[in-house]
Structure formats: structure tokens, C-alpha cells
Residue, then its C-alpha position, 0 to 999 in steps of 0.5 A: x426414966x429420968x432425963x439428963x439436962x443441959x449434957x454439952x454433946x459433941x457430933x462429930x460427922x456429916x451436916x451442911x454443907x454435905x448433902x442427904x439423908x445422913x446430914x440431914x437426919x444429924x441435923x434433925x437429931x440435934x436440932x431436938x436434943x436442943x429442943x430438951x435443953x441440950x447444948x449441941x454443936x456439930x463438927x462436920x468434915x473438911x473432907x468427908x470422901x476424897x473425888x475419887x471415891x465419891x460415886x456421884x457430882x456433888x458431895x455438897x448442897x446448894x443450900x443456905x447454912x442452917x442458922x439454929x445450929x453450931x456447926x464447923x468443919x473440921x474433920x478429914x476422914x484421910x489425915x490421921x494428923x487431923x484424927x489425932x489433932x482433933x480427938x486431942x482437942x475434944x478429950x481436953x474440952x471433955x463434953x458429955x458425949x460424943x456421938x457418931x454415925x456408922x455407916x461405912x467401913x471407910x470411916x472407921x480409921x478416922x472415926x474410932x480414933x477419935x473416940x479411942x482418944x476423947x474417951x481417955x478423959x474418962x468422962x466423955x461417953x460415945x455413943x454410936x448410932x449405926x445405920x449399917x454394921x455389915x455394909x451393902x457392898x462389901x469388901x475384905x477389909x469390912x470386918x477388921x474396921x469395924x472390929x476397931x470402930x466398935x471397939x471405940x465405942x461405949x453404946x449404941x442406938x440401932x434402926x432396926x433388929x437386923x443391925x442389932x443382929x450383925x452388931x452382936x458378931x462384934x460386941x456383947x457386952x456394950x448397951x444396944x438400944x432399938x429407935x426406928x428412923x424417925x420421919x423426915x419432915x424438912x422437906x416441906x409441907x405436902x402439895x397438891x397432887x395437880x401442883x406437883x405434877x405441874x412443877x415436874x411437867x407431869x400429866x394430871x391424867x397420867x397415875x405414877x410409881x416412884x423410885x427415889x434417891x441415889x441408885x447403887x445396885x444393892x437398891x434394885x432398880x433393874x428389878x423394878x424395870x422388870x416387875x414395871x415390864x410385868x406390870x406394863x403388859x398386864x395392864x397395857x393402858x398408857x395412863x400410868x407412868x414409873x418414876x425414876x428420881x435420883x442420881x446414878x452411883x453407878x453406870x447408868x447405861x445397862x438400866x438404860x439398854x434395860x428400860x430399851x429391851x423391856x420395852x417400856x421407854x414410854x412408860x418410864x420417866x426419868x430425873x437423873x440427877x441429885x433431888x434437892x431438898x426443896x423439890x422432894x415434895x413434887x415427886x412424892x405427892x405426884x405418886x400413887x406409891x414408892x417402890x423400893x426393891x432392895x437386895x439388901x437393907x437395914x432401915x431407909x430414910x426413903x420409907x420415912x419421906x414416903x410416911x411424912x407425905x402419906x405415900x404408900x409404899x412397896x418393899x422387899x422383904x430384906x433387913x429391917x424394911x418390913x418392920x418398918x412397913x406393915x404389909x398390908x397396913x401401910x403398904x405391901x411388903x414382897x419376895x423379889x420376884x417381879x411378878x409378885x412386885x407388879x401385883x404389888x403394884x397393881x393393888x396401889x393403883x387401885x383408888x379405894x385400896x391405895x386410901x385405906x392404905x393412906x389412913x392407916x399410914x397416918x396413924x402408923x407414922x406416929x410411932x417415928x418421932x424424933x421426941x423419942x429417938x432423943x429420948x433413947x439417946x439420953x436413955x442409953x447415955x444413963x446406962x452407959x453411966x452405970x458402967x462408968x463407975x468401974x472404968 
């Protein structure tokens, strides 16, 4: 394939000073376009989620403003004024491309308008990578904003088969293309296991299970809590410890009247608060294994800070996580059935298992680069050239 040089794109969504996994990752995406002699700059939002919507303290990070990159705030997601003020000023600049993320119906109104008035220039192609198409938590009004965000759109990248699939009930006849989530790397290096478990106050004799980042009901930690139970009575021996890092986007007293009932207080340590990037590494090189028991799931940005450190990991057979972890190779992949997690469990702490499982997890891990997610991007950028030419 031969790739486009020197496309001038315009990111309109979340980077600093917003916090996780999606800033993050557009940050990564752009920072390599950049690296294949793209032109990149970066319109984040004034107002992203009003206070009162937004589940959890802090929507912003306490970290330094990233220096290789153009990025300014300029997008409310609730003032249309704004939407239309905005969209306006990026048809009239006419970049190659406008990209966008779609993870919530909320951002619909705000983010397909701005793509139903940047593509009046009749030049600029939007392109949409789609973390979700059906949301997690669903509500009545999901499909009549998707349905007007999809419309906005001339192709997308999705992470996963799952997504693909639910795209399909909105649109037939736009470009679809399929790049697995990249690995993270800009958490750091990986540390020691004594260093990690020195800066968390853990105890080296003790082995751990983690569960990491934001807790929503959809991500079954009250599943783990239960399969930890099972686990906690088959192997009744106090040298192994769950990890439970990550703020609560819901009410945090049922786990807690949960991990009491069960009986498992000494066994269950927790970190309830947001983990800032500089401290991610400790809780994944101080465990043996990442659970995630999720109900539902598209792809997780999880799994991939699990890949980058050479954790193995436990998933539920939802969405698009098995795809992304092998079962048997890298990790194990279950039913939600607490018994059948806990023997998952089970087999990570075992030392000449969980090895095997980390040398495949170093070979696996090469099939999520960030070289070939931009590489789908300009991809799927020359198919939507062809359908320019009829527009």
C-alpha cells in the first residue's frame, strides 16, 4: 500500500489536561502519525463532562502538558453555539482529515455535528475509531445518537469483531477496517517486582491478583470478590493477596458489605483512588496475574498495559477480549462462573505455568503496535479517497 505524506489531520476529543486511557491512547495515535511525517494537532475539550455527570473527582490529570504535541482546548460537548462556531472554523481550515473517537452516545450531538459541517468542504474525510458502538450502560435514547453520529462519518477503524458487528446495524455502506488496541507504553519501564511491592508497602512473601482501573458495574468486580472467595477457601493459605486499584464510578459500599460477607477482608487490599500514570507500573509488576471479569466488553486498554509489563492475564468470554488474549497462551479466557475464574486463578499462581504464559505474552504482544494502527488509519483514508470522487 502506498501511504499519503504530510495529510494535515485534525483530532477533535479528549488528550491533556483530561485523564486515562482514551486521552492517552490519542495522544500515543498522534504522536506516531507524527513519526510518518503527518501534520497533527489536537482539539481537546473546555468541557468534556458537565460535574454532575461525571461519575468520578477528577476528570483532569496532575501531569505536565505533553511538549511534542499541539494540543488546545476548544470543544464544549453541551453548547451547540460552540459545535457549530467550531465546526465552521475546521471546514474553512479544510484539513485532510478529521478524526474522532466514539465511545458514548453522550457525545454524539456535539461530535456529529461537527463532522456534518467539516465534511461540507468537500474535501475533509472523518474517520472515526469506535471504542463502542452499543454502550455498556445502556439507555433509550442510544440508538437515535448513534444513528446521527454514524451518519457524519465517512469510515471507521474498529478494535474488535464485536464492534464491527453492532456498527453493521447503522451503516453498510461505509469502509470498516479492524486494528487491535495497541500496547500502552507510556507508563514506564517495568520494575522490579521487590521495587513495586516496596513502593505499594506490599509484602514480597505475599503473590497478588490485580484488578485495575475505573470500577463500573459492567467490569464485575463483585465477581471477582466472589471467585477470590472460592479461591480463598480452596487454597486457604494467607500468602496471596487480590488487588483492588482503581476509583469507584459507582457506589463503593455494596463491594465493601461484599468483600465483609464473604469473609475475605484479610485477603483483599484496596487502592480506592484514580492510578496516575507515574504509578501504574508498581500494581502490575507487583502481580502475578490481571483479572477482569467483565459482563460486557468491546476491547480493554487493560489487557494492553497487562501486555507492555508481561502480566498474564484473566478474561471473561465477552466481546472482543478473547481475541485479544488467547486462552491458554497468554492467559486464560472463562465463563463468568466464579468457580471456573478461581481455578483460572489458581493456575496463574502456579510459578512454571504463569512462565510459560509470560514467554508467550512476549511474542504475542508484537501484534499490537502503534506503527500498524496508523497504518490502517492512512489505509482506510485512501479507501475513503475513491468515494470521494462521486461525492
Amino acid at each position: 500500500m502506498k501511504k499519503e505524506k504530510g495529510l494535515n489531520i485534525i483530532f477533535a476529543g479528549t488528550a491533556y489536561p483530561f485523564r486515562g486511557g482514551i486521552a492517552s491512547f490519542n495522544e500515543m495515535l498522534a504522536r506516531e502519525l507524527q513519526r510518518i511525517g503527518h501534520q497533527v494537532r489536537i482539539l481537546t475539550f473546555t468541557v468534556q463532562y458537565p460535574s454532575f455527570l461525571f461519575p468520578g473527582k477528577s476528570q483532569y490529570t496532575d501531569g505536565p502538558k505533553p511538549e511534542d504535541l499541539s494540543i488546545s482546548r476548544e470543544i464544549n460537548s453541551v453548547n451547540p453555539f460552540n459545535w457549530f462556531r467550531k465546526g465552521n472554523k475546521i471546514r474553512r481550515f479544510c484539513p485532510d482529515v478529521l478524526f474522532l473517537r466514539y465511545w458514548s452516545p453522550y457525545l454524539a450531538p456535539c461530535l456529529g455535528t461537527l463532522a456534518r459541517l467539516v465534511r461540507l468542504n468537500r474535501h475533509t474525510r472523518v474517520i472515526v475509531l469506535a471504542d463502542n458502538i452499543i454502550p455498556h450502560e445502556r439507555h433509550f435514547y442510544d440508538k437515535w445518537l448513534t444513528s446521527y453520529f454514524v451518519g457524519g462519518a465517512d469510515g471507521f477503524l474498529v478494535m474488535s469483531s464485536e464492534v464491527a458487528t453492532d456498527l453493521s446495524k447503522f451503516t453498510t455502506n461505509k469502509p470498516v477496517l479492524y486494528a487491535p488496541h495497541p500496547v500502552y507504553h507510556n507508563y514506564g519501564s517495568p520494575v522490579s517486582r521487590e521495587e513495586a511491592c516496596r513502593c505499594l508497602g506490599l509484602k514480597e512473601s505475599c503473590r497478588y491478583a490485580l484488578f485495575f482501573g475505573f470500577i463500573r458495574k459492567y467490569k464485575g468486580l463483585d465477581l471477582l470478590l466472589e471467585s477470590w472467595a472460592v479461591y480463598c477457601q480452596a487454597v486457604p493459605e494467607d500468602n496471596t493477596c487480590l488487588l483492588v486499584a482503581g476509583e469507584y464510578y459507582v457506589d463503593k459500599q455494596p463491594y465493601l458489605d461484599l468483600i465483609s460477607r464473604l469473609g475475605i477482608e484479610n485477603r483483599v487490599i484496596l487502592y480506592d483512588r484514580f492510578i496516575p500514570d507515574e504509578e501504574v507500573k508498581y500494581y502490575f509488576c507487583a502481580s502475578d496475574m490481571v483479572v477482569q471479569p467483565y459482563r460486557s466488553a468491546t476491547q480493554s486498554g487493560v489487557t494492553q498495559i497487562a501486555y507492555h509489563f508481561e502480566i498474564p492475564m484473566i478474561v471473561t468470554r465477552v466481546g472482543g477480549l478473547p481475541e485479544i488474549v488467547p486462552d491458554g497462551k497468554v492467559g486464560y479466557v472463562t465463563s463468568q462462573y466464579p468457580n471456573e475464574i478461581a481455578q483460572a486463578i489458581q493456575k496463574c499462581f502456579c510459578s512454571e505455568i504463569r512462565e510459560s504464559l509470560i514467554q508467550n505474552i512476549r511474542v504475542e504482544k508484537k501484534r499490537f503496535s502503534w506503527d500498524y494502527m496508523a497504518n490502517r488509519f492512512i489505509e482506510l483514508y485512501n479507501m475513503i479517497g475513491t468515494r470521494y470522487k462521486g461525492r
